[in-house]
C-alpha positions in Angstrom: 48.7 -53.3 -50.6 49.2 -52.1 -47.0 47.0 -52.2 -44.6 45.1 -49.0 -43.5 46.5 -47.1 -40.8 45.3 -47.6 -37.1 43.9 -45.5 -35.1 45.2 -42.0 -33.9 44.2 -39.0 -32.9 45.7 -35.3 -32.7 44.2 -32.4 -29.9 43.7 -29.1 -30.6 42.4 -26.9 -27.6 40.9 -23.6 -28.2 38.6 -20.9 -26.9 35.4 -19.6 -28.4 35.4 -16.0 -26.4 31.5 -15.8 -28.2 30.4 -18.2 -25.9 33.0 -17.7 -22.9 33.8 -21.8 -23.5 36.8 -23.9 -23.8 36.7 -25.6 -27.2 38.6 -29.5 -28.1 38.6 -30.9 -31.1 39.8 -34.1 -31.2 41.3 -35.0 -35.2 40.6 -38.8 -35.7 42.5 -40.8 -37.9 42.5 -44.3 -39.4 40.2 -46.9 -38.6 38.0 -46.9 -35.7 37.2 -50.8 -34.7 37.2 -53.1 -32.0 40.5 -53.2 -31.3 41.0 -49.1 -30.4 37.7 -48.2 -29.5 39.0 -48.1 -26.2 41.4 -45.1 -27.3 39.1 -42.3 -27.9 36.7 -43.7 -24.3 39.6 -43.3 -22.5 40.4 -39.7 -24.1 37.0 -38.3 -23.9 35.3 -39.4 -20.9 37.5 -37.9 -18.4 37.0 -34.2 -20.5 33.5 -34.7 -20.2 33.4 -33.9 -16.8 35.3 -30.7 -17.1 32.3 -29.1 -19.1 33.1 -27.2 -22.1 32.5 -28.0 -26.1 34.2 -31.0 -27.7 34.3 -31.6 -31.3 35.4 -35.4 -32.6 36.7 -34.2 -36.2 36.3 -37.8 -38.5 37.2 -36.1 -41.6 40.5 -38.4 -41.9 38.5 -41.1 -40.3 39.5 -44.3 -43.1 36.9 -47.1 -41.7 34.5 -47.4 -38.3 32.9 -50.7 -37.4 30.0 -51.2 -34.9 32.4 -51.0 -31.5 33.7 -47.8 -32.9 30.6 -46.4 -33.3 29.0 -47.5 -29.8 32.1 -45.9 -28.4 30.6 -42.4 -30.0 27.3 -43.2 -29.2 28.4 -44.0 -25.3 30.2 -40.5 -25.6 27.3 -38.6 -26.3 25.3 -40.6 -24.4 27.5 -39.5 -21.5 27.4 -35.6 -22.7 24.6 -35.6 -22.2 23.2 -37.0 -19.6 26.0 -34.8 -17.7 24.5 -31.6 -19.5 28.2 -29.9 -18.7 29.3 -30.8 -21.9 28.3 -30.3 -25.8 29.9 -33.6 -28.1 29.5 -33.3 -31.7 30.6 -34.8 -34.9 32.5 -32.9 -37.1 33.2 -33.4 -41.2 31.2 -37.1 -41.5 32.2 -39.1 -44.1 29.5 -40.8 -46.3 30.3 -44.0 -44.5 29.9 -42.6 -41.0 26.7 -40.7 -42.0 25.4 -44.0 -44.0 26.1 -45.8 -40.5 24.3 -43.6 -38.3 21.5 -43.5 -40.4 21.2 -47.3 -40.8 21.4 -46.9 -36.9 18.9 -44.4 -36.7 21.0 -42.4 -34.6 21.5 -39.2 -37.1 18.9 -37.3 -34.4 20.9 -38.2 -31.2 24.0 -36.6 -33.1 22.0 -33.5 -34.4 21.3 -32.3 -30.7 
């Protein structure tokens, strides 16, 4: 058996002209742990800044542990507390929903 993939991540950039914003959805793929957590930070905290929507699309998102969900949480967290910036969760998969729930975080992800 091989061992799942790690983590990677594809960009799409759009616009919704509805809302006049800049729209980024970040694709996730493969586990998010301790080890990469650091990946999607690094990505996402600089575009924070530059206002806008950002989606984090976990659809074909195999495994998260506890780092990769504080990395999230430290996302939105920092979303907003700017208040330039709307972060969401896109396509949850039971085990991220289970683990949000368990962390009673489901509300801070819903605004």
């Amino acid at each position: 058996m091989s061992p799942e993939p790690a983590f990677r991540y594809e960009l799409e950039k759009s616009r919704n002209e509805e809302l006049g914003v800049d729209v980024t959805t970040i694709h996730c793929h493969g586990r998010l742990t301790n080890d990469n957590a650091g990946q999607i930070k690094e990505l996402v905290k600089p575009m924070i800044g530059h206002g806008g929507h950002i989606v984090i699309d976990l659809a074909d998102l195999k495994y998260i542990d506890s780092s990769g969900l504080g990395a999230l949480v430290g996302l939105k967290v920092s979303a907003l507390n700017t208040g330039l910036c709307r972060l969401e969760l896109a396509n949850l998969t039971p085990r991220v929903k289970e683990l949000l729930s368990l962390a009673n975080l489901t509300k801070l992800f819903s605004s």
